[in-house]
TORKOL-4160 file (C-alpha; in steps of 0.2 Angstrom, whole numbers, padded with zeros to 4 digits, m for minus):
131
<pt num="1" X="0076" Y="0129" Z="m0169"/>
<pt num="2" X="0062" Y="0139" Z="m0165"/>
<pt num="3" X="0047" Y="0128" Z="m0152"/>
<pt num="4" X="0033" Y="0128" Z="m0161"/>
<pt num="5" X="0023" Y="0121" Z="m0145"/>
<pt num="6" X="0012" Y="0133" Z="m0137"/>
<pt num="7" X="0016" Y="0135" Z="m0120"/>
<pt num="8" X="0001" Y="0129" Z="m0114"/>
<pt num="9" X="0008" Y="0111" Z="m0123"/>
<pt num="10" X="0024" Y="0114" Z="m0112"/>
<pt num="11" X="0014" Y="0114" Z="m0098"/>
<pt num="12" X="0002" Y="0100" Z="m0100"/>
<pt num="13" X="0019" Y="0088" Z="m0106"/>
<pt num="14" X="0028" Y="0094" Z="m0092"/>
<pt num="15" X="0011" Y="0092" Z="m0079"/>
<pt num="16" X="0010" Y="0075" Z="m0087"/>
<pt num="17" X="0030" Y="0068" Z="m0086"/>
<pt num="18" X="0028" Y="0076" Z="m0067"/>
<pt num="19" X="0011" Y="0063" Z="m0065"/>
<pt num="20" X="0018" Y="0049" Z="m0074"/>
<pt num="21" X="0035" Y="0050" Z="m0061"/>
<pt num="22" X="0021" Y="0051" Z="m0045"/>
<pt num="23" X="0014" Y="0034" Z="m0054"/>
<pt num="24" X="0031" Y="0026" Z="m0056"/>
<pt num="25" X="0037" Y="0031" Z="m0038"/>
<pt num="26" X="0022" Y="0024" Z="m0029"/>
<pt num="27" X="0021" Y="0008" Z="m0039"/>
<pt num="28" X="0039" Y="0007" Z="m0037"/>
<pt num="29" X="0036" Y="0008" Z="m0018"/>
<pt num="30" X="0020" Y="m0005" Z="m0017"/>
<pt num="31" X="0031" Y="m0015" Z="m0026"/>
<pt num="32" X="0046" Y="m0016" Z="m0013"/>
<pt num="33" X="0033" Y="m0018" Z="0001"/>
<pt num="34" X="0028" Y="m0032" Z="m0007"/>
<pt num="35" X="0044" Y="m0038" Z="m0007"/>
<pt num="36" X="0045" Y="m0036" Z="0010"/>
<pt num="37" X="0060" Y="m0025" Z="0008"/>
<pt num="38" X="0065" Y="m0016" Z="0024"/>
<pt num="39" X="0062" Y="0004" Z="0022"/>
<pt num="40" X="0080" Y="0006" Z="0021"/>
<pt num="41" X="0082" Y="m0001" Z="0005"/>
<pt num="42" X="0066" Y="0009" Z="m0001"/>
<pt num="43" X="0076" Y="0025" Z="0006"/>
<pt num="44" X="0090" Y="0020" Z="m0007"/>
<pt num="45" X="0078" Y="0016" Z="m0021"/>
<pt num="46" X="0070" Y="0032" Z="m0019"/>
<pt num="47" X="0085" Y="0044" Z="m0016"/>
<pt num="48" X="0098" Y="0032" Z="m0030"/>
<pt num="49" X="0085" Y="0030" Z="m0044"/>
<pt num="50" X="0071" Y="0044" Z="m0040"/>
<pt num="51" X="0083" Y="0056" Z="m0035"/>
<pt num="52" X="0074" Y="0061" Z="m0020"/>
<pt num="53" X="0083" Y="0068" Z="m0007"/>
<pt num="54" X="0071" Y="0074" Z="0006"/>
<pt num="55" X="0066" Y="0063" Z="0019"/>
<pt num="56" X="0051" Y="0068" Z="0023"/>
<pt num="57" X="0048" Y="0065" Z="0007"/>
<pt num="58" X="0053" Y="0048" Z="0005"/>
<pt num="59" X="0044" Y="0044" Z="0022"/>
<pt num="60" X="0027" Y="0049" Z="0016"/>
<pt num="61" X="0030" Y="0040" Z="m0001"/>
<pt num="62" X="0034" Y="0024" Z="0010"/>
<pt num="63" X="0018" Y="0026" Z="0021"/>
<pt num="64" X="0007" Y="0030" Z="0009"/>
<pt num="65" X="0012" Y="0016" Z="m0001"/>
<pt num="66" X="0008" Y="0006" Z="0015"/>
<pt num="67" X="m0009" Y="0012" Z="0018"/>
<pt num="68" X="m0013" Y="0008" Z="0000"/>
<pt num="69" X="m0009" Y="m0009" Z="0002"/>
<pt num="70" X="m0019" Y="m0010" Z="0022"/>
<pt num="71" X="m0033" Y="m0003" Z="0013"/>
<pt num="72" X="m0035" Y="m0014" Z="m0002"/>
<pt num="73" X="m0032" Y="m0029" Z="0007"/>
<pt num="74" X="m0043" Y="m0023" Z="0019"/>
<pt num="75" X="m0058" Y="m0024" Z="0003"/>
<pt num="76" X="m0050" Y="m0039" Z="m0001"/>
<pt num="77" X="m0054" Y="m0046" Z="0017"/>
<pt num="78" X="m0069" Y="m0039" Z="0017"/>
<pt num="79" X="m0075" Y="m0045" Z="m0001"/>
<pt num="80" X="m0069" Y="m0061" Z="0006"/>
<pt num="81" X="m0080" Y="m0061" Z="0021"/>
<pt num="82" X="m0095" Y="m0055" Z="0012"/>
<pt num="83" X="m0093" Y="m0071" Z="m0001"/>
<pt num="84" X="m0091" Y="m0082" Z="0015"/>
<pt num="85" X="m0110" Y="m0075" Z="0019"/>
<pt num="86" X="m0107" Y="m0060" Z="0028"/>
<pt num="87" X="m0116" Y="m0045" Z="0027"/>
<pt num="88" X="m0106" Y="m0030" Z="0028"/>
<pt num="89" X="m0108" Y="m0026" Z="0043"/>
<pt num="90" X="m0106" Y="m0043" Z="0052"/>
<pt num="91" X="m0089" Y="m0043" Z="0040"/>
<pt num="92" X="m0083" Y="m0025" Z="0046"/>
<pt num="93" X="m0090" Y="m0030" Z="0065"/>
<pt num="94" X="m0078" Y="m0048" Z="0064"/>
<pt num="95" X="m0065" Y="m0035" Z="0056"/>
<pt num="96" X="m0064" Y="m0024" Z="0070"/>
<pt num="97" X="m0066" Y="m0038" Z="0082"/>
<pt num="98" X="m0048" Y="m0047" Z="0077"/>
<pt num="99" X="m0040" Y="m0029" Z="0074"/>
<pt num="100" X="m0039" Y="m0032" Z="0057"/>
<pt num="101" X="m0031" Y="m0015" Z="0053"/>
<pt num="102" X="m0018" Y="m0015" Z="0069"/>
<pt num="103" X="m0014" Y="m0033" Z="0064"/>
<pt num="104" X="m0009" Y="m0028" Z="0044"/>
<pt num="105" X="m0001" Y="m0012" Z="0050"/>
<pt num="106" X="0012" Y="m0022" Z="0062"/>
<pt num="107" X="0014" Y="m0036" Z="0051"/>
<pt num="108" X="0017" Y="m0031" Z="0033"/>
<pt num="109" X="0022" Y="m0050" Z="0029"/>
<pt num="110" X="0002" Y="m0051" Z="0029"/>
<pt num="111" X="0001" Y="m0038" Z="0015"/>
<pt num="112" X="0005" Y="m0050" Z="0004"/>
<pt num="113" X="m0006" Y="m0066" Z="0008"/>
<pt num="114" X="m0022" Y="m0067" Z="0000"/>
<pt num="115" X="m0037" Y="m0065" Z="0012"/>
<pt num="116" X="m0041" Y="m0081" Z="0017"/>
<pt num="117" X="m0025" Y="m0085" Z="0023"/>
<pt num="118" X="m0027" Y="m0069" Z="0033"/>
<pt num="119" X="m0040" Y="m0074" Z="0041"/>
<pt num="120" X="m0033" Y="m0090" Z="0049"/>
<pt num="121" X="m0017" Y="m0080" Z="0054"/>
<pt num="122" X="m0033" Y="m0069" Z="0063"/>
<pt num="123" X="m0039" Y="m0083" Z="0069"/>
<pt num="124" X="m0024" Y="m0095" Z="0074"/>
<pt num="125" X="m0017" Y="m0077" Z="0084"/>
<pt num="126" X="m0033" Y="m0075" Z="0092"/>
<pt num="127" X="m0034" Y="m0093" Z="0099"/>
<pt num="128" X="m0017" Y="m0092" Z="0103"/>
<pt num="129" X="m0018" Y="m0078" Z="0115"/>
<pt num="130" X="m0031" Y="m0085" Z="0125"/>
<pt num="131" X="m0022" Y="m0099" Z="0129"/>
């Protein structure tokens, strides 16, 4: 059977199935984060059901789906802050000052708590070390 497509349709199907597997592998990625999945079992995820054998590959799949979940909640903390009566800078300045950023990248179990309960984590860690 002769394609009737163009070749230009070829392209654009094939452009789109190859966007709609970049899609499926970082929401498949963010999902196991959320799970709190060690990066093992992502490894396998990736290399059993996307067929991705590169490790470099699979490592920049995982941290990328890691910085987009450290920067939405980092909005979301923000957001948070701002509806508390912050201005925006005062919210980024109390950010930076309870190394908001180094805190969600060490501990990915906050990734998944919403951003007031963040904050008294922040908080309850700050006290803490003073003592």
């Amino acid at each position: 059977m002769e394609n009737r497509y163009s070749p230009r349709y070829n392209e654009g199907y094939e452009d789109g199935k190859e966007e709609q597997r970049e899609k499926d592998i970082k929401a498949a990625v963010m999902a196991f984060i959320a799970l709190e999945c060690d990066e093992l079992r992502i490894i396998r995820l990736l290399r059993d059901y996307f067929h991705i054998k590169n490790i470099d590959e699979i490592e920049e799949y995982i941290s990328g789906g890691k910085e987009s979940f450290i920067r939405k909640k980092w909005r979301e903390i923000e957001k948070y802050l701002m509806d508390k009566g912050m201005d925006s800078d005062e919210a980024l300045t109390y950010m930076n000052d309870h190394n908001v950023r180094n805190q969600l990248e060490r501990d990915t179990s906050l990734l998944i708590k919403s951003a007031d309960a963040i904050i008294e984590t922040l908080k309850n860690t700050k006290k803490n070390s003073r003592k």
